[in-house]
C-alpha positions in Angstrom: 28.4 -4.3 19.6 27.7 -5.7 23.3 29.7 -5.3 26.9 31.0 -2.0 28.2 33.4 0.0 26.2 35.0 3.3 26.8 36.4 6.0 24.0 38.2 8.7 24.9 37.5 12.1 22.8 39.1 14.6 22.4 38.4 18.6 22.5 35.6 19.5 19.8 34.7 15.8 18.7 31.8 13.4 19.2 30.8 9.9 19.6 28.1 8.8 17.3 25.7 5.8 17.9 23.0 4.5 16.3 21.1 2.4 18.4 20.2 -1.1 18.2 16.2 -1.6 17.4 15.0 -3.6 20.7 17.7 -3.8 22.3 19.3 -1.8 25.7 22.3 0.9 25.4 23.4 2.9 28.3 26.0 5.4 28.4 27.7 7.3 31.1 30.4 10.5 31.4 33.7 8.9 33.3 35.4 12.7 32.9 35.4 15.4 31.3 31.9 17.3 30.1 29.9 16.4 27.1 26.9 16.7 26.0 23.8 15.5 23.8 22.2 17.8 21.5 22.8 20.3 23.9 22.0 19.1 26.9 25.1 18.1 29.9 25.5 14.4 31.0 26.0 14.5 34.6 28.8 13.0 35.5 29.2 9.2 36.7 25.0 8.4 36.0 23.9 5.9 33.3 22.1 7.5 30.7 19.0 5.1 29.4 19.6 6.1 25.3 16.3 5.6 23.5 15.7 3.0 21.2 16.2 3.1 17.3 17.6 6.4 18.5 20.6 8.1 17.0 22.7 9.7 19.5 25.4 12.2 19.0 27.8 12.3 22.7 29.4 15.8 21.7 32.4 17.6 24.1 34.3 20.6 23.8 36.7 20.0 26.5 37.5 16.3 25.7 35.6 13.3 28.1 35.5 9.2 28.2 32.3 8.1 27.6 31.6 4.7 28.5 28.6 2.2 27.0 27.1 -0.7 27.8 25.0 -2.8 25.8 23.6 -3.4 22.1 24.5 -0.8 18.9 24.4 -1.2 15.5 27.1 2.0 14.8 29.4 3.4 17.2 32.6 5.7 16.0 34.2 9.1 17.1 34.2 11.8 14.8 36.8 14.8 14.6 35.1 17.1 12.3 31.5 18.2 13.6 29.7 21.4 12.6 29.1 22.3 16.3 31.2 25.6 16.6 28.9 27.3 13.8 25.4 25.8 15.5 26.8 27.2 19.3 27.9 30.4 17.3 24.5 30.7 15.9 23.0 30.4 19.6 25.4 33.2 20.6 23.8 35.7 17.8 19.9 34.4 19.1 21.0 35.0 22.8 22.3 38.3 21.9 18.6 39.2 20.3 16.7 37.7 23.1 18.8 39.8 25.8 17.8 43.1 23.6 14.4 42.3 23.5 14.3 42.2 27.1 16.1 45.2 27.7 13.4 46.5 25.1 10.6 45.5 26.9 12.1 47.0 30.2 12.6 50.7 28.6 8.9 50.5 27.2 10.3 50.4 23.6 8.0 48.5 21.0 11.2 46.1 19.7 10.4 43.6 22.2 10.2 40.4 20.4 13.1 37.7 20.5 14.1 35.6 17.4 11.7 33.6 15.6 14.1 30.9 14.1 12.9 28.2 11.6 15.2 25.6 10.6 14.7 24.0 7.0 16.4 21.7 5.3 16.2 18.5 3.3 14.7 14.9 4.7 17.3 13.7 7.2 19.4 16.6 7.1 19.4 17.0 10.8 16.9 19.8 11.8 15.2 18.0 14.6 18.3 18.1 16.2 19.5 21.7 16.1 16.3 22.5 16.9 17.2 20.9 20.2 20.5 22.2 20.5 18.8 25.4 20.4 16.3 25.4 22.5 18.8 23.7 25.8 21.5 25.6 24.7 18.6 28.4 25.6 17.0 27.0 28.6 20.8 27.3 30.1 21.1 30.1 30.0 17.4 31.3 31.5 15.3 32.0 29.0 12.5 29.9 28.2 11.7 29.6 24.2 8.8 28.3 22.4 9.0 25.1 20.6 7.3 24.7 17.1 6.9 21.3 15.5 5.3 21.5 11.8 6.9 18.4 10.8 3.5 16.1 10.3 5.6 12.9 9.0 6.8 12.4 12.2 5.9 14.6 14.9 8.1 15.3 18.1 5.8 16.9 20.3 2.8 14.8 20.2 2.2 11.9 17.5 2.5 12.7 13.2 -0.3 14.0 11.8 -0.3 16.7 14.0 1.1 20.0 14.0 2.1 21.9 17.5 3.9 24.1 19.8 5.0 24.2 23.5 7.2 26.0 25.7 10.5 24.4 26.7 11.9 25.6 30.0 14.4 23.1 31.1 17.4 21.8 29.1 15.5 18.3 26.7 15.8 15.2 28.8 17.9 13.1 26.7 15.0 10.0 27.6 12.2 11.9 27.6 12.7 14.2 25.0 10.4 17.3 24.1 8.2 18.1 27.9 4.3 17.9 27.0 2.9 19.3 30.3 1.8 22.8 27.7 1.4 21.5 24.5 -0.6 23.2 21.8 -1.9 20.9 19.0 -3.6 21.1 15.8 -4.7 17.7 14.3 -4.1 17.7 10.5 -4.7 13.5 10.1 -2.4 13.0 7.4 1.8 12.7 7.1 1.9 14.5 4.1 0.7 17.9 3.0 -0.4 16.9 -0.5 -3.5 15.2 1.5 -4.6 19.0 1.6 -2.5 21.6 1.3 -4.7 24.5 2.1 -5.9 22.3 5.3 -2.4 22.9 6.2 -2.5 26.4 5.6 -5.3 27.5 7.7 -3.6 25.4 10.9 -0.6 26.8 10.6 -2.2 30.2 10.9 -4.7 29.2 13.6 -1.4 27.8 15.4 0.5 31.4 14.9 -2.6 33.1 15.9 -2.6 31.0 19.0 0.9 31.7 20.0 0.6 35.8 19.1 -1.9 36.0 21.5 0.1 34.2 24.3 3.2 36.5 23.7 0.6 39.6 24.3 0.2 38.7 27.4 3.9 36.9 28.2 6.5 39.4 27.9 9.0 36.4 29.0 8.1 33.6 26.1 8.2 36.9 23.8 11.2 37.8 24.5 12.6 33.9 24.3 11.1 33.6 21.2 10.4 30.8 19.1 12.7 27.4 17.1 10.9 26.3 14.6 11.1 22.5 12.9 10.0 21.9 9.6 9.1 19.2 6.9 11.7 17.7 4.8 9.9 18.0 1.4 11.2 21.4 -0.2 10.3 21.4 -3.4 7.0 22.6 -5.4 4.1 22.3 -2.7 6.7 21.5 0.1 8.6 25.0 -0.9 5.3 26.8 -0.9 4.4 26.0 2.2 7.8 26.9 4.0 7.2 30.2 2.6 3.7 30.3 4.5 5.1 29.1 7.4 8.3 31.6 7.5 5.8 34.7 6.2 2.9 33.8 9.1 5.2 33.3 12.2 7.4 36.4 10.9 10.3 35.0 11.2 13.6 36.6 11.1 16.5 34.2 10.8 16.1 31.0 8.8 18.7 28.3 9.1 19.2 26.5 5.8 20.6 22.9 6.8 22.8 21.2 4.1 21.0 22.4 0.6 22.9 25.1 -1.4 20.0 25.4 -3.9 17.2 26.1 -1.3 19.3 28.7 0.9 19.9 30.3 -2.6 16.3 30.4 -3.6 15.3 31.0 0.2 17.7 34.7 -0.4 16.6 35.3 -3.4 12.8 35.2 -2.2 13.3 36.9 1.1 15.6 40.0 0.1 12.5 42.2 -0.4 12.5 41.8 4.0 15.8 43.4 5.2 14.4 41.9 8.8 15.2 38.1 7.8 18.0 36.6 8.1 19.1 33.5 5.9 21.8 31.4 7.1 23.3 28.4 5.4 25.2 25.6 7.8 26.7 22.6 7.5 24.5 19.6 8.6 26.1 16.7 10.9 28.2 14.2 8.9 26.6 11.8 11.8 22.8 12.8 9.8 22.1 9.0 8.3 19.3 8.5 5.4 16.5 6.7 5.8 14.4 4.6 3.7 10.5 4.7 3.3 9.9 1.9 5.5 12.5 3.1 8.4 11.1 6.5 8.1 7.0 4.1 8.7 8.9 2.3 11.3 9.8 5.3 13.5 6.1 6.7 13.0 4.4 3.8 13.9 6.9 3.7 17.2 5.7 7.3 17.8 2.3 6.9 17.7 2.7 3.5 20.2 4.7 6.1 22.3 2.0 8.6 22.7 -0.2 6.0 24.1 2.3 3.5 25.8 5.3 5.4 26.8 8.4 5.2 26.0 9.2 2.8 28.7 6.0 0.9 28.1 4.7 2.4 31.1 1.2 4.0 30.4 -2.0 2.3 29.7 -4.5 3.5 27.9 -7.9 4.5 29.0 -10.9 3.1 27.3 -14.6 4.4 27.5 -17.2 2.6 25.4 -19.8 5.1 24.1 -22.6 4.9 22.0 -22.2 5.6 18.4 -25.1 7.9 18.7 -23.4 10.3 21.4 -20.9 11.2 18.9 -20.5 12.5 15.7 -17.3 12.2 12.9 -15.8 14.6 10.6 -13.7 14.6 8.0 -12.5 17.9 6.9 -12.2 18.9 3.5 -13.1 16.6 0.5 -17.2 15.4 0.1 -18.7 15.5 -3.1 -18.0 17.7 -5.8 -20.2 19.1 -8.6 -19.8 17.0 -12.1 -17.7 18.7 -14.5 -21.1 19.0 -16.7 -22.7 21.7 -14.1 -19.1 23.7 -14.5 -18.2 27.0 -16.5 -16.6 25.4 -19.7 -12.9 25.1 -19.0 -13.2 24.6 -15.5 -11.8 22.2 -12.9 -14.0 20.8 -10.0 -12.6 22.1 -7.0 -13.6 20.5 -3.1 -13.3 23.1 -0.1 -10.6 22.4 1.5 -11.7 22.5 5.1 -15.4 21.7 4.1 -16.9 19.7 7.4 -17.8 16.4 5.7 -19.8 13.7 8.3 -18.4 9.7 8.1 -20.2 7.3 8.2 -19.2 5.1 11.7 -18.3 1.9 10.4 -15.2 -1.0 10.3 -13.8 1.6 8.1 -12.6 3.7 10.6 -11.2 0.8 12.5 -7.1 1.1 13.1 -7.4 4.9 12.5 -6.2 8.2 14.4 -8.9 10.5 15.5 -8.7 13.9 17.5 -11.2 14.6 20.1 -12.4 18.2 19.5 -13.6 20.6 22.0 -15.6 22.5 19.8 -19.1 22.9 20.7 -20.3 23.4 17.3 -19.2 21.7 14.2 -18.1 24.5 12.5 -15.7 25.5 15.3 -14.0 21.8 15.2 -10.8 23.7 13.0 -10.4 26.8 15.4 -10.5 25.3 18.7 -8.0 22.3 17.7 -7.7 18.7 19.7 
């Protein structure tokens, strides 16, 4: 749909737009007060909207929104789960302002809510997780955002597990600020590559963050929104439970999946501490295929080097393949099943420090630059 059109919405609904792959959408707030995923449009400005972005233009009041330029879906919606997601911020604010009233009588109850959402593929948890986290920032505080989702990666590119502090409502353009980004490179956009790999980040990631909070009686008070992988079943469901048991969290929101929320209670009733929520996810969420899902993963990886805008350009350094050394971790050779115990399985260690070869193999690839000064310390001290 092309040239500028206006729709007029009414109190508690939302204009939805999916936008066009290459081509220009801009939006601006006429009257009235909206908002996406939680953060204000000021009034009168053109909005730049992202491309092969979905974008949900949400108003309690009622607003005319007008657009100009290329969509593939555009439609208001009268039904929205909104009221339940901005009544679950209303709880988390209410925990963050005890903790600081904790830390300010010298009691030990100090920490805000550590939120993880979960939830199906496409069920819409990168986008309470930003709800969340301006809906926050509005109101003072300034939360820590935690992004184990390695199949596509908001913070810094897939593959890569990481957390950063978010201070100011998200930038609708922009998105997620990287001036204090913590990363862990894991190099694949699955968790089956190595689970236990996975594992020992996440924990080196929490560790990282507990130590922060020690000294940061503001971000520990905040607390923390958590994003999480869509895979929920068998190793997927294993891992969730790692991630909610290691960053101690205290209220999970279940997005859209009866069965997990039920199993989720069911597992977590022997801690009184956590809460499980269920909610209804967006009936603007939209399902994507395999190659969409490639598609938007190859556009974030161009991203982190190019900019959204196409505005960065990326530094090259030529250096000898002698100055530097390559590692894969985990995998290498394993012992033949004849030099096993009888009944035995060969088993690789996980995060075993294996040396590559440098060759046209590695051509087209992802690597993390360590700052470890000995191989062995390449997992600890992250990119």
């Amino acid at each position: 749909m092309a040239s500028a059109r206006q729709f007029e919405l009414a109190k508690e609904s939302e204009l939805r737009v999916e936008v066009a792959s290459d081509a220009p959408l801009r939006l601006r707030l006429l009257s009235g007060t909206a908002e996406i995923f939680g953060t204000e449009l000021p009034p009168g400005n053109w909005i730049s909207a992202p491309p092969h972005s979905k974008i949900a233009v949400f108003t309690w009041n009622g607003a005319t929104i007008e657009l100009d330029g290329i969509s593939e879906v555009e439609y208001v919606a009268d039904e929205t789960p909104m009221v339940s997601y901005v009544n679950v911020h209303a709880i988390l604010d209410a925990r963050r302002g005890r903790a600081k009233s904790s830390q300010a009588s010298g009691t030990d109850s100090s920490q805000g809510p550590r939120v993880i959402v979960v939830g199906p593929t496409d069920s819409g948890k990168s986008s309470l997780c930003k709800m969340l986290l301006s809906w926050a920032c509005k109101l003072g505080w300034k939360p820590t955002y935690v992004d184990l989702d390695i199949g596509q990666g908001s913070i810094t590119i897939p593959g890569c597990i990481a957390a950063t502090p978010v201070e100011m409502p998200i930038d609708v353009m922009e998105g997620i600020p990287l001036e204090m980004p913590i990363v862990y490179f894991y190099g694949h956009t699955t968790p089956s590559a190595n689970g236990d790999l996975y594992k020992v980040l996440v924990k080196e990631l929490a560790g990282t963050l507990e130590r922060q909070f020690s000294g940061n009686a503001e971000a520990k008070a905040a607390g923390m929104v958590i994003n999480t992988m869509g895979w929920v079943e068998g190793l997927g469901y294993e891992l969730l439970l790692h991630a909610i048991d290691t960053f101690k969290c205290d209220v999970v929101l279940v997005l859209g999946q009866e069965k997990l929320c039920s199993m989720l209670k069911d597992v977590l009733k022997s801690k009184p501490n956590v809460d499980v929520v269920k909610l209804h996810k967006s009936g603007g969420v939209v399902l994507r295929n395999q190659r969409v899902r490639q598609k938007t993963r190859s556009l974030r990886i161009r991203e982190y080097f190019y900019g959204l805008s196409n505005d960065l350009s990326p530094h090259s350094n030529i250096v000898n393949f002698t100055d530097i050394s390559v590692y894969r971790i985990g995998g290498g050779p394993q012992a033949p099943r004849s030099a096993l115990p009888i009944g035995a399985e060969p088993v690789a260690d996980p995060t075993r420090l294996v040396a590559v070869n440098i060759n046209r193999d590695l051509l087209h690839l992802v690597l993390a630059v360590s700052y470890a000064k000995e191989a062995d310390q390449i997992i600890s001290s992250g990119p």
